[in-house]
ROSE-4610 file (N, C-alpha, C; in Angstrom, 1 decimal, always signed):
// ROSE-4610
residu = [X/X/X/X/X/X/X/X/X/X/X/X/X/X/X/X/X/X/X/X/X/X/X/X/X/X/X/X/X/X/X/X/X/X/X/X/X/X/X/X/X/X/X/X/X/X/X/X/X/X/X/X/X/X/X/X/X/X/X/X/X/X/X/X/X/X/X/X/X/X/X/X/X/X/X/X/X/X/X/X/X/X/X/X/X/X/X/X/X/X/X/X/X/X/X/X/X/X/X/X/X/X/X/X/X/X/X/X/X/X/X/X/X/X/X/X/X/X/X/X/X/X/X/X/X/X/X/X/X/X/X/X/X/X/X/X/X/X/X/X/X/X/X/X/X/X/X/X/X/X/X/X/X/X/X/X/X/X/X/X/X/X/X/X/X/X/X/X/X/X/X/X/X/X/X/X/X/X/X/X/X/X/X/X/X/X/X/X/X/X/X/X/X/X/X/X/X/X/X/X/X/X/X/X/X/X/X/X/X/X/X/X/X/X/X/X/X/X/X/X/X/X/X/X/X/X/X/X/X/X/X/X/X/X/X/X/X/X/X/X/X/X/X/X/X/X/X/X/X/X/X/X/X/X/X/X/X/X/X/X/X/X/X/X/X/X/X/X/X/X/X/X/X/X/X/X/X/X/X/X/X/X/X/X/X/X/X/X/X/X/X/X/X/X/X/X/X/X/X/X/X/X/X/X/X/X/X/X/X/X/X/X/X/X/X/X/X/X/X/X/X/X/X/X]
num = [1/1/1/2/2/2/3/3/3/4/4/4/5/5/5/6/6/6/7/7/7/8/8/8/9/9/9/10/10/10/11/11/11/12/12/12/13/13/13/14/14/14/15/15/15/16/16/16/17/17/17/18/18/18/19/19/19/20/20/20/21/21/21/22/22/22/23/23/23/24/24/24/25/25/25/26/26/26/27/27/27/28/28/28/29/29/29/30/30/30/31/31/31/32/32/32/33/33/33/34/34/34/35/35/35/36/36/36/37/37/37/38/38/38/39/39/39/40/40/40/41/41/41/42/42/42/43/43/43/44/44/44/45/45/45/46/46/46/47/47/47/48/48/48/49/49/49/50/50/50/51/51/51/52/52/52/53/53/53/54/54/54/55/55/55/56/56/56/57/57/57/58/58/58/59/59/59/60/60/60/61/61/61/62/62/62/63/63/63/64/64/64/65/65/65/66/66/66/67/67/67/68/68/68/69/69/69/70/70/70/71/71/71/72/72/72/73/73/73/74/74/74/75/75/75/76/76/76/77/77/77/78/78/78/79/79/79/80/80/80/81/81/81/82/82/82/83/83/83/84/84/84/85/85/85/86/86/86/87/87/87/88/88/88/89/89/89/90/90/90/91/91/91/92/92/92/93/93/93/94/94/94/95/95/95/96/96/96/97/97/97/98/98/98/99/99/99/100/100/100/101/101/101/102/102/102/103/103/103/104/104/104/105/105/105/106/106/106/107/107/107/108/108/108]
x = [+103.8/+104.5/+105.8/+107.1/+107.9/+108.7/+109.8/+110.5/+112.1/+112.7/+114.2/+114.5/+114.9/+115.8/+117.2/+117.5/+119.1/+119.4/+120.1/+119.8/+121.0/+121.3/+122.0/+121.6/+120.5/+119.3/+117.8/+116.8/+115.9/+114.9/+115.7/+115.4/+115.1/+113.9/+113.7/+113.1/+113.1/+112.4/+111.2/+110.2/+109.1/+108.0/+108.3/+108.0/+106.5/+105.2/+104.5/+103.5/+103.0/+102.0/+101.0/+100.8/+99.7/+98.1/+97.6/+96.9/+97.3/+98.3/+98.6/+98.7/+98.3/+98.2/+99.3/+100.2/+101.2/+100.7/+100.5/+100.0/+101.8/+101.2/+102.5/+101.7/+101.2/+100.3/+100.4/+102.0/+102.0/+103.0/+102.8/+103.4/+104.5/+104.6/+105.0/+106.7/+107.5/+108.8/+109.1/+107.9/+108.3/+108.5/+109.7/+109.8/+109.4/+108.6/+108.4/+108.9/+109.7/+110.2/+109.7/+109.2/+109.3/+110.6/+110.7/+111.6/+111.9/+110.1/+109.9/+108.0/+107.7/+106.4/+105.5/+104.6/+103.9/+102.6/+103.0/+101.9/+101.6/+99.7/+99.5/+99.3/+99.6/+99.5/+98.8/+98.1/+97.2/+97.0/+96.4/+96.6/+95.0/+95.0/+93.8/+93.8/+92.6/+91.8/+92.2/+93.1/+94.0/+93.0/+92.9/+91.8/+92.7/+94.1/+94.9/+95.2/+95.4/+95.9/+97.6/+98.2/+99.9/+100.1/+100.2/+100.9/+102.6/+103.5/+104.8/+105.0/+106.2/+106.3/+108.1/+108.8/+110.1/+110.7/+111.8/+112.3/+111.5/+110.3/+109.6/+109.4/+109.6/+109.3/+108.6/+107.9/+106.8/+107.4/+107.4/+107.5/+106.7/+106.4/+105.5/+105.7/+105.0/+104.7/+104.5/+102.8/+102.2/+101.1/+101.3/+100.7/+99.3/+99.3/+98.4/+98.8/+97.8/+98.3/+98.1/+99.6/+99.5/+99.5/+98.9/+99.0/+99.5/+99.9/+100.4/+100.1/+99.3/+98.8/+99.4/+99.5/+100.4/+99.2/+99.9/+98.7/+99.3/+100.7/+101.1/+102.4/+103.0/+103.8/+105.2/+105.3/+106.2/+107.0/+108.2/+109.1/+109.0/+108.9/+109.1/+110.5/+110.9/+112.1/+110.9/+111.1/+110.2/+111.8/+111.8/+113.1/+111.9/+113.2/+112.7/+111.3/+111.2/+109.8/+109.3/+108.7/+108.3/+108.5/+108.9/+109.1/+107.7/+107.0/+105.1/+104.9/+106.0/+105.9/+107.1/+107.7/+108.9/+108.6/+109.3/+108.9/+110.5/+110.3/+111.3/+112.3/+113.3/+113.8/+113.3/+113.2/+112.4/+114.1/+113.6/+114.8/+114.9/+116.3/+116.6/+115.9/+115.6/+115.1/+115.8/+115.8/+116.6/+116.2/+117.0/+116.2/+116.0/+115.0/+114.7/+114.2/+114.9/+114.3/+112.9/+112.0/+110.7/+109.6/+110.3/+109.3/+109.0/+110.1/+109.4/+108.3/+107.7/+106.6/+105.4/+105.1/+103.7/+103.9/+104.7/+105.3/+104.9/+104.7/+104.8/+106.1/+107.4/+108.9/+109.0/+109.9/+110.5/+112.0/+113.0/+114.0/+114.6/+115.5/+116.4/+116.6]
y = [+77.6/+78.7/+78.1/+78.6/+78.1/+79.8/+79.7/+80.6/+79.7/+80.9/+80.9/+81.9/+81.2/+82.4/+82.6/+83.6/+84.0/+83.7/+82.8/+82.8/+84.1/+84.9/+85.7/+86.9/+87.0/+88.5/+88.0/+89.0/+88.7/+89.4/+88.4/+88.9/+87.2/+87.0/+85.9/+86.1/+85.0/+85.1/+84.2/+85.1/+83.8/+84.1/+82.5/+82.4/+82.2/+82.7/+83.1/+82.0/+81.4/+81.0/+81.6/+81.8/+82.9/+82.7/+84.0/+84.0/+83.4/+83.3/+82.6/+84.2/+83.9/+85.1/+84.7/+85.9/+85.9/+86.6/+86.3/+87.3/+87.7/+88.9/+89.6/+89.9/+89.7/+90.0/+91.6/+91.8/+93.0/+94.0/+94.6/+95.3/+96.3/+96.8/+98.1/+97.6/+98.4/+98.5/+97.1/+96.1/+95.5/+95.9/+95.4/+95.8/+94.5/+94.6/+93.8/+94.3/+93.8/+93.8/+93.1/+93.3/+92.2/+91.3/+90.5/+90.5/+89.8/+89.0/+88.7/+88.6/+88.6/+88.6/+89.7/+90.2/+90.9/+90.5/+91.5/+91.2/+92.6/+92.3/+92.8/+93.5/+94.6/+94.5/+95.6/+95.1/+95.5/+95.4/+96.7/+96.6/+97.3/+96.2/+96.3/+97.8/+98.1/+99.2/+100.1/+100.2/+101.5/+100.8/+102.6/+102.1/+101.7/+102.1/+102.1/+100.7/+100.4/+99.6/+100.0/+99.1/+99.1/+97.8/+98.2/+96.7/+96.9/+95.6/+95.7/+95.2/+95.4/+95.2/+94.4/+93.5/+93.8/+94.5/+94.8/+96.1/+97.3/+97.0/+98.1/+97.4/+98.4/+98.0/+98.7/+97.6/+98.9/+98.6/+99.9/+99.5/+99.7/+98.9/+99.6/+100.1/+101.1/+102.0/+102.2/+101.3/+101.2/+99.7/+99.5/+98.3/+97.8/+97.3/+96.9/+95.4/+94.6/+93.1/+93.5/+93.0/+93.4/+91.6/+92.1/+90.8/+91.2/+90.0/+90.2/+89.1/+89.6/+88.7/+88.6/+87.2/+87.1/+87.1/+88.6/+88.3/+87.4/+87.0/+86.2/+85.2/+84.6/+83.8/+84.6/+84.9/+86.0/+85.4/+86.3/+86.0/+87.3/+87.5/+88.1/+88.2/+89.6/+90.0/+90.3/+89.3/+90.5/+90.3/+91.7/+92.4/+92.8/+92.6/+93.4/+93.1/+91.3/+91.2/+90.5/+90.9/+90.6/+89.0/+88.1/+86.8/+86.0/+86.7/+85.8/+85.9/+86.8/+86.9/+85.6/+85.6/+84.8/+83.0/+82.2/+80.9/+80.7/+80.1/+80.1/+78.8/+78.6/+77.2/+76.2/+75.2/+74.8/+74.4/+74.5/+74.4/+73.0/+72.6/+71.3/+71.2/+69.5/+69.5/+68.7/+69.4/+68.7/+68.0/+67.3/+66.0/+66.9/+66.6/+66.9/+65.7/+66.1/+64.7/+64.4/+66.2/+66.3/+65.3/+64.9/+64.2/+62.9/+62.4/+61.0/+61.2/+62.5/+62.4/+61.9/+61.9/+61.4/+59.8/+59.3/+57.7/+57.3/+58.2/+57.9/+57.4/+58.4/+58.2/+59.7/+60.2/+61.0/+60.7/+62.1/+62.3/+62.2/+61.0/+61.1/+62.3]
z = [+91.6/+92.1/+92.7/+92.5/+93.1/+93.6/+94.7/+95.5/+95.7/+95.2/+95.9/+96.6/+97.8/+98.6/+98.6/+98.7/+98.9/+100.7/+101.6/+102.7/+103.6/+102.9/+103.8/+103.6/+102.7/+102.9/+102.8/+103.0/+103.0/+102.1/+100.5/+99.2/+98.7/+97.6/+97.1/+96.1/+95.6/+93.9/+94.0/+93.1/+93.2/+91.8/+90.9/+89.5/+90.0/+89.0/+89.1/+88.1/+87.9/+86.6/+86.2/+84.9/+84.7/+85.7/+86.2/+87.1/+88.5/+88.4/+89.8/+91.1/+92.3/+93.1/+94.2/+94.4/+95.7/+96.9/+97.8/+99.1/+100.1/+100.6/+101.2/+102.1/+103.5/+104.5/+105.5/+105.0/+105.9/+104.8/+103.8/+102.9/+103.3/+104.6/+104.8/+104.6/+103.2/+103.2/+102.5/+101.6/+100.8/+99.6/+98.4/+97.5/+96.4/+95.5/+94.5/+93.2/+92.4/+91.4/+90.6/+89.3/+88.7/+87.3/+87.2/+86.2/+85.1/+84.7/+83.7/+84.0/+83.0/+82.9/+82.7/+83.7/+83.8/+85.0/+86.0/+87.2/+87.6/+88.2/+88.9/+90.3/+90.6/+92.3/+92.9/+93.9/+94.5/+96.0/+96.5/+97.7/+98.8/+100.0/+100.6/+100.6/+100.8/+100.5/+99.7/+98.4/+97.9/+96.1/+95.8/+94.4/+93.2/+93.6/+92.7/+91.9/+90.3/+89.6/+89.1/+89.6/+89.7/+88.7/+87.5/+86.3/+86.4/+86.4/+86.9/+85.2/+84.7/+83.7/+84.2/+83.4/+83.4/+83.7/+85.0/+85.4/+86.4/+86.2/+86.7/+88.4/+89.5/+91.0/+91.8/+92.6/+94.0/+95.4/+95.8/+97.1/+98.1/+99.1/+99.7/+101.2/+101.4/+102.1/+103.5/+103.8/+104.6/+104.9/+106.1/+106.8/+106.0/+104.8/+104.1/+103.5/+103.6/+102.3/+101.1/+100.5/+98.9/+98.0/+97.3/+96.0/+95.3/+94.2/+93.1/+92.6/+91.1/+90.5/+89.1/+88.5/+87.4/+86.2/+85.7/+83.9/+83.1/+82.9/+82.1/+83.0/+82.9/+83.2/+83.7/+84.9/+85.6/+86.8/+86.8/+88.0/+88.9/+89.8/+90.9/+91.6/+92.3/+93.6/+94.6/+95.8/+96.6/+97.7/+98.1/+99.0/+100.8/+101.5/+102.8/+103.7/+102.9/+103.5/+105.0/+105.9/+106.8/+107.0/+108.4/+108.0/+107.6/+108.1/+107.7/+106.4/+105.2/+104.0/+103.4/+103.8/+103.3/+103.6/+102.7/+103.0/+103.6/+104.8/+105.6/+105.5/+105.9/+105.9/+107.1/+106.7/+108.3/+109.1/+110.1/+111.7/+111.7/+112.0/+112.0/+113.5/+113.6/+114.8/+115.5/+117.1/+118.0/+119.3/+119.1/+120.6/+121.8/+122.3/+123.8/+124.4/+125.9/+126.9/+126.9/+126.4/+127.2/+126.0/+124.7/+124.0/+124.3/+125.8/+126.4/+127.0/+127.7/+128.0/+127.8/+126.3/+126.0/+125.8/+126.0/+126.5/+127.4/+128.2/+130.1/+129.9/+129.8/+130.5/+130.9/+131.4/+131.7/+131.9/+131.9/+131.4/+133.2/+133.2/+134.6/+135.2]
């Protein structure tokens, strides 16, 4: 599975391998597109079967985890997703005095 993000929305792509499963932990006001393949999506407690075809999109609704499972070898849009959904960029990291501490030094 791989993901691209666009970093000035919070819209990304994410290629799928057949059977491969995507989790979205908090669905409410995600949109999943699909735009090649074919997946399925599914959502905690709802009996419904949702197949995305090329072009076809869900959006969802309400505070439930949705999957998306790939029946065949598929790309995904998921739009508007919570950051616990999204793979984030990691933060450049910056010096602080306080990581002399576990040295036994401290910062003058």
């Amino acid at each position: 599975m791989s993901t691209r993000q666009n970093p000035s929305s919070s819209r990304f792509h994410v290629s799928l391998p057949t059977r491969a499963v995507f989790a979205v932990p908090d669905g409410a006001g995600v949109g999943i597109e699909c735009r090649s393949g074919t997946v399925w999506v599914t959502l905690d407690r709802d009996p419904r079967d949702i197949v995305l075809e090329p072009g076809d999109r869900f959006d969802g609704t309400e505070h439930r985890r949705i999957l998306v499972s790939a029946l065949t070898s598929s790309c995904i849009t998921v739009s508007d997703a919570q950051p616990a959904a999204m793979p984030l960029p990691r933060p450049a990291r910056q010096w602080s005095p306080w990581r002399l501490l576990p040295h036994g030094l401290s910062p003058a």
